[in-house]
C-alpha positions, 0 to 999 in steps of 0.5 A: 248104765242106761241099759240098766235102768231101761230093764228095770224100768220095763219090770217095773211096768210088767209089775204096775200092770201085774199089780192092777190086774191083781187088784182088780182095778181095771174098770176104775173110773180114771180108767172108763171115764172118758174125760179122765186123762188115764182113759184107755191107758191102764199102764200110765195109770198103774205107773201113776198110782203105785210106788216101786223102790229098788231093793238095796240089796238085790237091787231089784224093783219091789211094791212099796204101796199106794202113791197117795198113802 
């Protein structure tokens, strides 16, 4: 079981950093700043912002917005 959610925790990482590419948000300022605690790390930042939910059916991850909509 734990296998199980490791891969789907690893494809929801390959999808956060897909989807901040795709939104071009790498130059964000949480990003650059050098005070801000996301600085250099893209990835904690795309887990930090976006939702991902497992499909019932397929029990796939999918991209369920903003955090903060």
């Amino acid at each position: 079981m734990m296998q199980k959610n490791l891969v789907m925790f690893e494809d929801i990482k390959k999808k956060s950093m897909e989807r901040l590419k795709f939104e071009e948000r790498l130059k964000d300022e949480k990003l650059v700043n050098i005070k801000s605690q996301y600085h250099n790390k893209p990835l904690e930042y795309a887990l930090a912002i976006y939702a991902y939910y497992c499909c019932y059916k397929c029990k796939k991850p999918y991209f369920g917005g903003h955090k903060d909509c």
